[in-house]
VMD Tcl script that builds the backbone (N, CA, C; Angstrom):
set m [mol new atoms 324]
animate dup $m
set s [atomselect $m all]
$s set {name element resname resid chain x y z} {
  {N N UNK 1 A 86.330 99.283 17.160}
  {CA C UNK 1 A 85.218 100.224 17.138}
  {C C UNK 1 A 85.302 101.152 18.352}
  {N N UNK 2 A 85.141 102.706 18.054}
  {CA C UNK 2 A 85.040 103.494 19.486}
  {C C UNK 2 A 84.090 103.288 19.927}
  {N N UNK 3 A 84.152 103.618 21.067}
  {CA C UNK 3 A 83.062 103.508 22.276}
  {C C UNK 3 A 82.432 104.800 22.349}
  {N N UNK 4 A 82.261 106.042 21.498}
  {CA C UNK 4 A 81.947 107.184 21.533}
  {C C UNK 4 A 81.523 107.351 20.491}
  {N N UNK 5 A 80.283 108.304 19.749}
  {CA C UNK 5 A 80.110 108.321 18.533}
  {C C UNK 5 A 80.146 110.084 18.320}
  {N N UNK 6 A 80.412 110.391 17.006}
  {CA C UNK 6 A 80.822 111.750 16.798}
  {C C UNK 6 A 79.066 111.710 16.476}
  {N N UNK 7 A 78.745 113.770 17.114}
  {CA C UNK 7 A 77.563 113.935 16.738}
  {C C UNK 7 A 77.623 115.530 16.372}
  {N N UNK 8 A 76.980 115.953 15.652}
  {CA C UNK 8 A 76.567 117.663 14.976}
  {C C UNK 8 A 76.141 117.961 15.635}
  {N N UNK 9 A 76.395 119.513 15.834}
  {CA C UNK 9 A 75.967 120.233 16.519}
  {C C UNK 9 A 74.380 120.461 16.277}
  {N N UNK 10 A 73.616 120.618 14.963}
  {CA C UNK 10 A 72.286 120.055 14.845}
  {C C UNK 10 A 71.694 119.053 15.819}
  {N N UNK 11 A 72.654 118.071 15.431}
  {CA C UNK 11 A 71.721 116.696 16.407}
  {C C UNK 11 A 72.639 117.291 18.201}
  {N N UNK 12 A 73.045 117.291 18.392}
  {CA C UNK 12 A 73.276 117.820 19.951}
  {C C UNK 12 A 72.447 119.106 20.547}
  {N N UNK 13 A 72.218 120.089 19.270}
  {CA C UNK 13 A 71.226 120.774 20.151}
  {C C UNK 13 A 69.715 120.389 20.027}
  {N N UNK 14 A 69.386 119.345 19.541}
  {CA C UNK 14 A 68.283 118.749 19.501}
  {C C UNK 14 A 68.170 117.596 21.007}
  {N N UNK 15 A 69.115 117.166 20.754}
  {CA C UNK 15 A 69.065 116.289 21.925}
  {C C UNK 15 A 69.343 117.464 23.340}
  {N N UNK 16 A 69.666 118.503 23.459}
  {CA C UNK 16 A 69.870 118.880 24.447}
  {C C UNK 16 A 68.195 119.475 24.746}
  {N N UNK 17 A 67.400 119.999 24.009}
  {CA C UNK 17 A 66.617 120.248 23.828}
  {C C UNK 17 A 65.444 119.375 24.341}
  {N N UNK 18 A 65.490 117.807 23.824}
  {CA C UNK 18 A 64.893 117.125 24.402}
  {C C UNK 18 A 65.007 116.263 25.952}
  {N N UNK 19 A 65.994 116.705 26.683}
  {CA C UNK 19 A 66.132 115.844 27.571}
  {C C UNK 19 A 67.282 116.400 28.149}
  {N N UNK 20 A 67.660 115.352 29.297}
  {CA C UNK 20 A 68.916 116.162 30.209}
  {C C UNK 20 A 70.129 115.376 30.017}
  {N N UNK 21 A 71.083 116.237 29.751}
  {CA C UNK 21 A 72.347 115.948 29.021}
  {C C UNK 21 A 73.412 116.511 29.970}
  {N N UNK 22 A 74.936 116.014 29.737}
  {CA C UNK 22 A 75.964 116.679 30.224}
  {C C UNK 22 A 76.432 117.025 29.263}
  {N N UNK 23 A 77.121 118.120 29.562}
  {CA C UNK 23 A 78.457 118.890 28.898}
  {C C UNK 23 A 79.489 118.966 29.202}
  {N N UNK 24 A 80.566 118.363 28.563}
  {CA C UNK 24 A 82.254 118.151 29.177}
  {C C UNK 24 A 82.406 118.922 27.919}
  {N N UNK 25 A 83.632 120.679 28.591}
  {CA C UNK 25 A 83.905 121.044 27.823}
  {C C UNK 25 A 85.721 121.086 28.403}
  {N N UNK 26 A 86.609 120.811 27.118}
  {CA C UNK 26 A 87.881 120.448 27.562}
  {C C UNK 26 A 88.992 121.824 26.720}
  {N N UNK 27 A 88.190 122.620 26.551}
  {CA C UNK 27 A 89.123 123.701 26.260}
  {C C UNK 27 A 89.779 124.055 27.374}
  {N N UNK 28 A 90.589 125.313 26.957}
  {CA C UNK 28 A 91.358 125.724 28.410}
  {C C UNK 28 A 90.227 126.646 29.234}
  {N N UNK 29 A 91.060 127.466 30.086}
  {CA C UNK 29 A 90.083 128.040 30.704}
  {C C UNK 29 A 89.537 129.777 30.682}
  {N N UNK 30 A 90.527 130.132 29.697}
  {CA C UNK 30 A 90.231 131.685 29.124}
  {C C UNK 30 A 89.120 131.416 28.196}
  {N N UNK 31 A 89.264 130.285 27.305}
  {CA C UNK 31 A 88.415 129.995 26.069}
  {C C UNK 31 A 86.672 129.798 26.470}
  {N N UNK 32 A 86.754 128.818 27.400}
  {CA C UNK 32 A 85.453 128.382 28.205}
  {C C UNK 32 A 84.732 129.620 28.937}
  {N N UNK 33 A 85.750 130.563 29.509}
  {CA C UNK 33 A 84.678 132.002 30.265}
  {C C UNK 33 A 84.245 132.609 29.166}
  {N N UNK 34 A 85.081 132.585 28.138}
  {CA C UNK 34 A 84.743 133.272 26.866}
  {C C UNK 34 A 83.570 133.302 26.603}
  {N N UNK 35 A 82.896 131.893 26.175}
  {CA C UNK 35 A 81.841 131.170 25.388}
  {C C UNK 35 A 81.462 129.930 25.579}
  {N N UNK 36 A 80.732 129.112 25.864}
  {CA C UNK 36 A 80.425 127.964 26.126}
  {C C UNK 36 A 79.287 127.238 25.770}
  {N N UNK 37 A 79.060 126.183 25.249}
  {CA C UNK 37 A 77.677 125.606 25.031}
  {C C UNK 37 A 76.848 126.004 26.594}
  {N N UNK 38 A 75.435 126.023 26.586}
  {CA C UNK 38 A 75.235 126.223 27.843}
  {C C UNK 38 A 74.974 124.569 28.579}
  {N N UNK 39 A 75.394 125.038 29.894}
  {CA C UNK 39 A 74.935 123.912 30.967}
  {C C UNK 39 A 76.942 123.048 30.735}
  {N N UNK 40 A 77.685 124.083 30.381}
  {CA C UNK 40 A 78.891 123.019 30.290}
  {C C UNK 40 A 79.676 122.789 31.011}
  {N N UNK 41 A 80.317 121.798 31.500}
  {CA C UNK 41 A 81.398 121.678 32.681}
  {C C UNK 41 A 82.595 121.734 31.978}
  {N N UNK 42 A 83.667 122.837 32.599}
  {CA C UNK 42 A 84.559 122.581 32.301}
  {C C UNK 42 A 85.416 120.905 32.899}
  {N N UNK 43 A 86.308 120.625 32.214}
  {CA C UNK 43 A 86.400 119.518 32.379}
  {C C UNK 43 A 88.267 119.374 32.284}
  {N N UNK 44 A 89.039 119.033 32.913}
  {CA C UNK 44 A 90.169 118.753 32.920}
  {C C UNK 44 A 90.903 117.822 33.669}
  {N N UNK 45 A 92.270 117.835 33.625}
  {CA C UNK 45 A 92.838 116.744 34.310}
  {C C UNK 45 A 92.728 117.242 36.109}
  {N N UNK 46 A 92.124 118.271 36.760}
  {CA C UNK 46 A 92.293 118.160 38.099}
  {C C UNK 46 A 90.363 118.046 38.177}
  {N N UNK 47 A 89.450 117.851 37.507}
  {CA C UNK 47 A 88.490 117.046 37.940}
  {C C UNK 47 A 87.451 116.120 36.703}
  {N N UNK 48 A 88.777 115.410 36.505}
  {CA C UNK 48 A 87.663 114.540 35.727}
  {C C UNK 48 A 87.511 112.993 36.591}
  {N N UNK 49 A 88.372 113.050 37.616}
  {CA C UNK 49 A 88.264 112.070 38.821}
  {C C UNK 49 A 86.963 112.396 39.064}
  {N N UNK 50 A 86.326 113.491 39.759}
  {CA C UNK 50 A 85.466 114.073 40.222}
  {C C UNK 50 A 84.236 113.509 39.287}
  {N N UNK 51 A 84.103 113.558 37.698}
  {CA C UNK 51 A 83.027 113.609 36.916}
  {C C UNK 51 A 82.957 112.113 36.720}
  {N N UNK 52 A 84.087 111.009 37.406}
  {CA C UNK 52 A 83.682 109.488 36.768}
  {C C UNK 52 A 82.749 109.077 37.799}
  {N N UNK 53 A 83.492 109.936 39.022}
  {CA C UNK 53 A 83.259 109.111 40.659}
  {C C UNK 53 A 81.502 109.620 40.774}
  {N N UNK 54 A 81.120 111.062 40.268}
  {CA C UNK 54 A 79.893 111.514 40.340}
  {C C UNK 54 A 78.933 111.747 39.268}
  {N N UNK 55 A 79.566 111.647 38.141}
  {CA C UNK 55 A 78.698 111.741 37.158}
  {C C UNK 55 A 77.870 110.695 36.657}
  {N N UNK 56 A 76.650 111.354 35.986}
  {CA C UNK 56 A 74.903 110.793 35.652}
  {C C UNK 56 A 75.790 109.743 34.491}
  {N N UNK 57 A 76.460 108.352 34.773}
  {CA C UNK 57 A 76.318 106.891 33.701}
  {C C UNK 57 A 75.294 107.028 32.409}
  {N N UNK 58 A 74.183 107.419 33.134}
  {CA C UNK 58 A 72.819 106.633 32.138}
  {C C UNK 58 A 72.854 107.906 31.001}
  {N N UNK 59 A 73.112 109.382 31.465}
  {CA C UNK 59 A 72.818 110.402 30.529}
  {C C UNK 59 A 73.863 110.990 29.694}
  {N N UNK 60 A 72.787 110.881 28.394}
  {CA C UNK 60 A 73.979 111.436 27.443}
  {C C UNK 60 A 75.182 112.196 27.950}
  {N N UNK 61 A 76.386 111.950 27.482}
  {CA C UNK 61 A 77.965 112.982 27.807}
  {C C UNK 61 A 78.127 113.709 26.220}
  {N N UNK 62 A 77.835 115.330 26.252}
  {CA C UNK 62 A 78.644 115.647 25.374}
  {C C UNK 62 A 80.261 115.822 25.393}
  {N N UNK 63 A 80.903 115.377 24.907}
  {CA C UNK 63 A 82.593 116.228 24.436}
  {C C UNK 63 A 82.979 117.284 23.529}
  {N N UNK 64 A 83.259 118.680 24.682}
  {CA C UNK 64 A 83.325 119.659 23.555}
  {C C UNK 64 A 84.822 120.168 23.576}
  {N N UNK 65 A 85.291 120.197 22.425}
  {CA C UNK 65 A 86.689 121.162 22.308}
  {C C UNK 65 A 86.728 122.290 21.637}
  {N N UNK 66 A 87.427 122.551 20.772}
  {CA C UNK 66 A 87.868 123.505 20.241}
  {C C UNK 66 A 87.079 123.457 18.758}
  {N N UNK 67 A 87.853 122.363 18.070}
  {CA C UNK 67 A 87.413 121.915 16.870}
  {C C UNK 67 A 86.869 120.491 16.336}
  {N N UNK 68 A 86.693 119.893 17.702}
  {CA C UNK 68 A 86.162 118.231 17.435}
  {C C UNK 68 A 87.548 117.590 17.224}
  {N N UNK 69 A 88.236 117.782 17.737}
  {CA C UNK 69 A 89.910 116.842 17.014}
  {C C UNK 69 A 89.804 116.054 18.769}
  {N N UNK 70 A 90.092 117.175 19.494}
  {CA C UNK 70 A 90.649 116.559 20.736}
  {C C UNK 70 A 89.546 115.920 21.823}
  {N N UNK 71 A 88.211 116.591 21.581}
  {CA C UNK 71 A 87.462 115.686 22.099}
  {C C UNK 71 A 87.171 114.406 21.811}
  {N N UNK 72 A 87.644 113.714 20.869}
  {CA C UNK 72 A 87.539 112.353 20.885}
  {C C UNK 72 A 88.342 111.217 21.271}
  {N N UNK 73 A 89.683 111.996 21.354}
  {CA C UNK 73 A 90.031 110.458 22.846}
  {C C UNK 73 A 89.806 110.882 23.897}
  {N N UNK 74 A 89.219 112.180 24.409}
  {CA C UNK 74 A 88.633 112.290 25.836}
  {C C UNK 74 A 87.388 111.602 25.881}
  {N N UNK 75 A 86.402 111.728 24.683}
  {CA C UNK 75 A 84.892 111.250 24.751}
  {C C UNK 75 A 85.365 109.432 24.969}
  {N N UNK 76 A 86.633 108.965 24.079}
  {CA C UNK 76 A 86.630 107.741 24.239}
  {C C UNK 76 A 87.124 107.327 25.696}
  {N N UNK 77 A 87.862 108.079 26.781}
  {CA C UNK 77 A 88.692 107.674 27.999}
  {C C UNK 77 A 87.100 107.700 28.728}
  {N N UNK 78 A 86.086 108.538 28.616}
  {CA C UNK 78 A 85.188 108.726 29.267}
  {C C UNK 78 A 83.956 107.422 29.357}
  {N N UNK 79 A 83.999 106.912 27.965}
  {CA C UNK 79 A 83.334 105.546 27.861}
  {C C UNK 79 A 83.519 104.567 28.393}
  {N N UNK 80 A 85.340 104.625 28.162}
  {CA C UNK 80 A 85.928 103.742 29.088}
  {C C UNK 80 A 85.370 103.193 30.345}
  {N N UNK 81 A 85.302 104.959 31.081}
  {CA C UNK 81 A 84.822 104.819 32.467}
  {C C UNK 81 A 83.588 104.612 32.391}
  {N N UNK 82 A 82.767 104.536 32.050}
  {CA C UNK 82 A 81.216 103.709 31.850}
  {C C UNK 82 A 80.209 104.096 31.950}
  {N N UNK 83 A 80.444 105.579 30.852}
  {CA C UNK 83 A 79.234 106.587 30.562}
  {C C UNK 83 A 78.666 106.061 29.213}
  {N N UNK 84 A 77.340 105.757 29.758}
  {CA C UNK 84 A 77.016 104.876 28.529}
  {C C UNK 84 A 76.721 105.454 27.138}
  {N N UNK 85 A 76.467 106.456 26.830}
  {CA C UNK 85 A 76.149 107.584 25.461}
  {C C UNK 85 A 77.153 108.971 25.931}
  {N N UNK 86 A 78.523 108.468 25.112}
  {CA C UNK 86 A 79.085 109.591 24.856}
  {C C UNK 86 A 79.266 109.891 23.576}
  {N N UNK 87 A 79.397 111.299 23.498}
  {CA C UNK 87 A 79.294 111.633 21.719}
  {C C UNK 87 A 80.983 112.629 22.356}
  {N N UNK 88 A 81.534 112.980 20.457}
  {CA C UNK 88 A 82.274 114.077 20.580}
  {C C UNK 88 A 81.565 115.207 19.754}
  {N N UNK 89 A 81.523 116.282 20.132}
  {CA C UNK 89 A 80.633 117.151 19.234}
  {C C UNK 89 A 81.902 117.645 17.683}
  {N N UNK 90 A 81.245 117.013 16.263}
  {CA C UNK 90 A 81.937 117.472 15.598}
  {C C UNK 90 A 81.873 118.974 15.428}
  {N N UNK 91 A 83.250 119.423 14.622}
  {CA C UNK 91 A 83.413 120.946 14.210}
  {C C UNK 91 A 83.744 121.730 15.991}
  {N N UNK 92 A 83.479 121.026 16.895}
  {CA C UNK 92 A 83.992 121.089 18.498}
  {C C UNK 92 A 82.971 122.772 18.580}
  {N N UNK 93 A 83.591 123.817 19.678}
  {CA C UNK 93 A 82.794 124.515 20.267}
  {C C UNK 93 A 83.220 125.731 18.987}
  {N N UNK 94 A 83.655 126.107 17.797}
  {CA C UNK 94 A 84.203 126.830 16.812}
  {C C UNK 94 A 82.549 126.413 16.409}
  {N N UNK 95 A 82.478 125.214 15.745}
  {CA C UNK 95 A 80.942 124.939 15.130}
  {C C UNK 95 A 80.189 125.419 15.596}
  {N N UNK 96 A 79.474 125.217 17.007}
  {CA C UNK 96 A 78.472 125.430 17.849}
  {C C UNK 96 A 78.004 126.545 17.866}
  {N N UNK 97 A 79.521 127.830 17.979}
  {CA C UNK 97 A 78.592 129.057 18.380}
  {C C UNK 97 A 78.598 129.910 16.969}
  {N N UNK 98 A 79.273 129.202 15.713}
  {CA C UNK 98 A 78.445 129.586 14.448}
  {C C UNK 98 A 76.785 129.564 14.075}
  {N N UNK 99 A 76.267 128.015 14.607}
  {CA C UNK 99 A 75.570 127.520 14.420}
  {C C UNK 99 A 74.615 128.176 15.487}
  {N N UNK 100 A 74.643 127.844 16.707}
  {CA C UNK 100 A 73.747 128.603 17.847}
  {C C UNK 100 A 74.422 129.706 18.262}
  {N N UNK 101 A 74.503 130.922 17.858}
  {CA C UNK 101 A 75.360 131.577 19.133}
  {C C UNK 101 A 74.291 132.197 20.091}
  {N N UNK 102 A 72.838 131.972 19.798}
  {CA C UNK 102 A 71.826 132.377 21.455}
  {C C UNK 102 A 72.278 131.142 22.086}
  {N N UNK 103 A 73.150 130.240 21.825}
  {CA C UNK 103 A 73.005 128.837 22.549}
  {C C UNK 103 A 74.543 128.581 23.433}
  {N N UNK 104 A 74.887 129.952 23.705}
  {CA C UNK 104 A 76.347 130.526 24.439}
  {C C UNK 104 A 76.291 131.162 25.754}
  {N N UNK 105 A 76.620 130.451 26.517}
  {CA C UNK 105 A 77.193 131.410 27.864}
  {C C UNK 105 A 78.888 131.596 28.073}
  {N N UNK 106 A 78.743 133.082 28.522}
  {CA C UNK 106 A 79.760 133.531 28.568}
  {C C UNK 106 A 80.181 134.442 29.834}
  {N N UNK 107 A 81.254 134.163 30.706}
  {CA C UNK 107 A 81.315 134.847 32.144}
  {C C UNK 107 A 81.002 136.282 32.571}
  {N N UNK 108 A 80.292 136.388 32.841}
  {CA C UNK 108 A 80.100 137.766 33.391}
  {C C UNK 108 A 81.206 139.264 33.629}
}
mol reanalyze $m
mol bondsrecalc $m
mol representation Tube
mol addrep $m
């Protein structure tokens, strides 16, 4: 059984809505200035040391990618480390800003 559960972008912007959440977003980094769920951290191999050693355990972790494929053995390495509610967002950040696009930041 994974240690991560896949969630819709429906139910993630509901839950973001209700309460305080993280955002691990693992696209590259042209893609992420592009567009982003808001409140998202980019997230990669030079600081995800950074997000085990400091990041909120108790609060929801979203995992966002591209298309929901690759965030889920990151959402699962992340459980590992002992974030207790991680989701991968299905349909990844392609879904999201169909679905919300007022629900996008994008770099200045």
């Amino acid at each position: 059984m994974s240690a991560f559960s896949r969630i819709s972008p429906a139910d993630a912007h509901a839950m973001m809505a209700s309460g305080a959440i993280q955002i691990a977003d693992i696209r590259d980094p042209a893609a992420f200035a592009k567009g982003r769920m808001n409140g998202a951290l980019r997230l990669d191999n030079t600081n995800v040391a950074e997000l085990v050693l400091h990041g909120e355990f108790e609060q929801p972790l979203i995992v966002c990618c591209y298309h929901g494929i690759s965030s889920q053995p990151a959402a699962e390495y992340l459980a590992q480390q002992g974030f207790e509610q991680v989701y991968s967002l299905d349909g990844g950040f392609e879904a999201w800003s169909q679905q919300f696009p007022n629900d996008v930041e994008v770099d200045a």
